[in-house]
NUSEZA-216506 format. One line per 10 residues: for each residue x, y, z of N, C-alpha, C. Coordinates in pm, 1 decimal. Layout:
// NUSEZA-216506
X/Y/Z/X/Y/Z/X/Y/Z  ...
//
This chain:
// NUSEZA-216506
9404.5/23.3/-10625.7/9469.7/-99.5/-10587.8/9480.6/-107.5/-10436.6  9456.9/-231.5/-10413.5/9452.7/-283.8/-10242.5/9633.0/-334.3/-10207.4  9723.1/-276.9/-10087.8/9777.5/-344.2/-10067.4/9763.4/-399.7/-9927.7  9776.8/-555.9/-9949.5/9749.5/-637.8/-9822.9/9885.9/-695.4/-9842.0  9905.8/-704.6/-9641.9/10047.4/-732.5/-9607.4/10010.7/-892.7/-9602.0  10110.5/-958.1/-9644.4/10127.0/-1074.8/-9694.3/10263.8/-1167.0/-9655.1  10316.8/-1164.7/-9540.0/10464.9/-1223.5/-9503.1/10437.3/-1366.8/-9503.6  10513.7/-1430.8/-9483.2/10552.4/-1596.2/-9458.8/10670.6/-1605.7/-9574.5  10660.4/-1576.5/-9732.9/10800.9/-1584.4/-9772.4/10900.4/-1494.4/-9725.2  10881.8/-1371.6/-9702.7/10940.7/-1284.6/-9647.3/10874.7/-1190.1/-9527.0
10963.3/-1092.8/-9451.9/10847.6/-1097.1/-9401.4/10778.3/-922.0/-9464.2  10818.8/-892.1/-9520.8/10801.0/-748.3/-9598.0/10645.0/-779.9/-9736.7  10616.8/-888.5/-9722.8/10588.0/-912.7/-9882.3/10456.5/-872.9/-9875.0  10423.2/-848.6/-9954.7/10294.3/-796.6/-10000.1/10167.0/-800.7/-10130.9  10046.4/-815.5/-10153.7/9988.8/-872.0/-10267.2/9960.4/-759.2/-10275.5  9945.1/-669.6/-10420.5/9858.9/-571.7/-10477.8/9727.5/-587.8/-10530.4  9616.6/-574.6/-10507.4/9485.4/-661.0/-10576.9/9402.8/-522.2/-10590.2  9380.6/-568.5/-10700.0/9308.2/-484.1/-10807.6/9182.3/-484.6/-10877.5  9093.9/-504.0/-10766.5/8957.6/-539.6/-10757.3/8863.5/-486.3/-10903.2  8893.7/-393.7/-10972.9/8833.1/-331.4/-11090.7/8886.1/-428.7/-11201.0
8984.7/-459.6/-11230.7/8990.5/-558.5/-11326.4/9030.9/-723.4/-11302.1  9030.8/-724.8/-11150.6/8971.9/-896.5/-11111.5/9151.9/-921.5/-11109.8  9244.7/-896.2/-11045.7/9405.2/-926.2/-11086.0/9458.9/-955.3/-10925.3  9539.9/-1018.9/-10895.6/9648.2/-996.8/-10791.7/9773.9/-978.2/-10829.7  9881.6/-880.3/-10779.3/10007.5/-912.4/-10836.7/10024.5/-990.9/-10670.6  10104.4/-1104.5/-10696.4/10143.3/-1177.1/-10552.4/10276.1/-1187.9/-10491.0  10348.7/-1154.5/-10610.6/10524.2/-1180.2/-10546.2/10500.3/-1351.9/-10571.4  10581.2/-1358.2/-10440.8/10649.2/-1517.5/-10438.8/10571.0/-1577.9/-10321.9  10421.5/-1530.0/-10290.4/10351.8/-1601.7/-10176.6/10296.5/-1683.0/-10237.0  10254.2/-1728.6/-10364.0/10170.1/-1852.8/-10416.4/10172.5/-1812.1/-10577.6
10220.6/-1965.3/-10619.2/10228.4/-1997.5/-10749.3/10115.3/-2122.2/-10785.4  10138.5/-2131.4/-10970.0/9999.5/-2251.5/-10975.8/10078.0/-2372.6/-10935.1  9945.7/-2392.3/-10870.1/10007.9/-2565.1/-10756.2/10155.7/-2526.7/-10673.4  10165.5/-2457.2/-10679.8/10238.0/-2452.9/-10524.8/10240.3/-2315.6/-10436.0  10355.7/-2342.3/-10364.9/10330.2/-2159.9/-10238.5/10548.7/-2130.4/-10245.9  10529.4/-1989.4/-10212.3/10636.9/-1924.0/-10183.7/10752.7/-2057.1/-10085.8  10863.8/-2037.5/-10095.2/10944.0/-2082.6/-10036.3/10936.6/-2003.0/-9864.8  10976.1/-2098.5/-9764.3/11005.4/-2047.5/-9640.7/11097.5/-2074.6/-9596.7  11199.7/-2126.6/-9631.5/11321.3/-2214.7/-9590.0/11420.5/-2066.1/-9619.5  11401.6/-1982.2/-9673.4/11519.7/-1898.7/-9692.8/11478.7/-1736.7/-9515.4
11591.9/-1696.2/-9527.9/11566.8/-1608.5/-9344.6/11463.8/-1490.2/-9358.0  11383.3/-1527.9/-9247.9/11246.5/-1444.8/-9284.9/11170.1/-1528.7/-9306.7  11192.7/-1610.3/-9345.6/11066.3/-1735.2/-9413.2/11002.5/-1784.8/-9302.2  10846.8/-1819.0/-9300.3/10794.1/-1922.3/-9217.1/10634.2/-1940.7/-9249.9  10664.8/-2097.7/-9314.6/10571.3/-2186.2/-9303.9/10395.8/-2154.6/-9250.3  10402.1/-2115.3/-9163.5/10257.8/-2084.3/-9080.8/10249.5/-1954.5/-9122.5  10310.8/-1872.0/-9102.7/10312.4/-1715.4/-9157.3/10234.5/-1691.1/-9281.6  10316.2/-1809.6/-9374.0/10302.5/-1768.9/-9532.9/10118.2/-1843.0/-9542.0  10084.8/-1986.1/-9456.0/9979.9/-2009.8/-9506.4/9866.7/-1932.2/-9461.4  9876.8/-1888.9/-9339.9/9786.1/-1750.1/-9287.6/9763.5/-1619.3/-9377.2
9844.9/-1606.2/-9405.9/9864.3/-1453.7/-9516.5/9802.6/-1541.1/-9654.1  9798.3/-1649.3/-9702.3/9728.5/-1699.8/-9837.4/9585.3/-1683.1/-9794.5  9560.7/-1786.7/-9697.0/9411.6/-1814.0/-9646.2/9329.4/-1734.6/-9610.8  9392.0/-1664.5/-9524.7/9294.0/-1528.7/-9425.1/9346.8/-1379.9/-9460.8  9414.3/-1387.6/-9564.7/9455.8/-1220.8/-9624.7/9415.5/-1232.7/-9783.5  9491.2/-1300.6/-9846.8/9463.3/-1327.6/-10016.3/9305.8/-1306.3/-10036.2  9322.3/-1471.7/-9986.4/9170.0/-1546.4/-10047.2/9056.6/-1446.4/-9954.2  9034.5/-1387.8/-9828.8/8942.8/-1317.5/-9770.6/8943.6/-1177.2/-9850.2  9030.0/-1162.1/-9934.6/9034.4/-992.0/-10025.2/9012.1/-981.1/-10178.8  9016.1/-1158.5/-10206.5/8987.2/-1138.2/-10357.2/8901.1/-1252.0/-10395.9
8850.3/-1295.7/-10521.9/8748.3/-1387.8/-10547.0/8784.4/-1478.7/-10637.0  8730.4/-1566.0/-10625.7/8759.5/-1688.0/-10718.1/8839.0/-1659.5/-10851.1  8735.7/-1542.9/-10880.4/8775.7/-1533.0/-11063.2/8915.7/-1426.4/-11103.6  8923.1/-1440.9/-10953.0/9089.0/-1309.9/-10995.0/9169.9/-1358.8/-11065.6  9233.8/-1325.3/-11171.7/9383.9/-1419.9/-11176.2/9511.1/-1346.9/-11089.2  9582.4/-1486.2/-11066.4/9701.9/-1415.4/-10986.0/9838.5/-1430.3/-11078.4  9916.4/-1338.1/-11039.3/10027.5/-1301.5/-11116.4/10153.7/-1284.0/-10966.4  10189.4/-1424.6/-11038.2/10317.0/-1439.4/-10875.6/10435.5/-1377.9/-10976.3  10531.4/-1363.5/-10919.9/10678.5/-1300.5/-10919.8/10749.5/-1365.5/-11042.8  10717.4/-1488.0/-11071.0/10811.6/-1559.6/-11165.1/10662.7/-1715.1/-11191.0
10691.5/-1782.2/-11287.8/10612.9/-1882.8/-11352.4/10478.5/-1835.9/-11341.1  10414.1/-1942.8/-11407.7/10245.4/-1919.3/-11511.5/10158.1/-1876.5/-11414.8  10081.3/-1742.2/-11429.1/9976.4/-1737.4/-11398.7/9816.8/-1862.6/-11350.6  9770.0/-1796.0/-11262.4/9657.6/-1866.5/-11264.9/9539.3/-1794.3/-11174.4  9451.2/-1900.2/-11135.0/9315.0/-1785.6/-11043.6/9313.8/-1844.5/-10876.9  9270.7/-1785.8/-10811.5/9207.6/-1757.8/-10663.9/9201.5/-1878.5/-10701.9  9023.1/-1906.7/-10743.5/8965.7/-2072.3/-10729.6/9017.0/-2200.9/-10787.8  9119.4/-2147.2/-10886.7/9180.3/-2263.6/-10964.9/9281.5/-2322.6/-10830.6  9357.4/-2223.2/-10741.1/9452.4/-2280.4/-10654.0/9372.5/-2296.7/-10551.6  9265.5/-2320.2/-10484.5/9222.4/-2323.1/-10384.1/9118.1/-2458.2/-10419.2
9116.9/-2502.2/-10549.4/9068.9/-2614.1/-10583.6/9205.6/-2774.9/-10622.7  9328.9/-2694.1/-10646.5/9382.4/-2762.0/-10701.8/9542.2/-2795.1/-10648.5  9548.0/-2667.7/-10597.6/9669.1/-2660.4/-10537.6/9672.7/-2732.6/-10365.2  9820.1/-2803.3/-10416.5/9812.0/-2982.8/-10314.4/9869.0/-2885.2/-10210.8  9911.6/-2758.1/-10160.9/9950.0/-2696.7/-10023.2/9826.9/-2647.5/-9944.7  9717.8/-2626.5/-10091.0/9620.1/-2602.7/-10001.6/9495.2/-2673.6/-9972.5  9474.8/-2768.0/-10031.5/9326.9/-2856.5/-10013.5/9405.6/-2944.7/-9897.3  9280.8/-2942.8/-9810.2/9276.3/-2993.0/-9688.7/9207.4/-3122.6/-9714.9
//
């Protein structure tokens, strides 16, 4: 297992990715269709979307599923297709 440092909800947080069976565990940095809260201390906005974009998504692949902290699972490409925090 890979751990990549991952702050913007906090700044400690971290994704576990588990490249042999295609998994992320994520915490509370990104859920389906949405992202971690930043409004609570420690939190910040730019932090958290840097650590999705250029840490997550640059370490794992489309077909991962991710497993955030709390609510439904989903994948890399499903949120990077669908999720309204991140389509540009």
């Amino acid at each position: 297992m890979k751990v990549v440092k991952t702050p913007g909800h906090s700044p400690g947080s971290v994704c576990l990715i588990d490249d042999e069976n295609k998994v992320v565990f994520c915490g509370d940095l990104i859920f389906q269709n949405s992202i971690g809260r930043t409004d609570i201390p420690g939190g910040n906005y730019k932090v958290l979307m840097n650590s999705i974009k250029d840490k997550l998504f640059l370490n794992s692949k489309d077909d991962y599923v991710i497993y955030p902290g709390h609510m439904d699972e989903s994948t890399i490409g499903k949120e990077k297709q669908y999720n309204p925090f991140l389509i540009s």
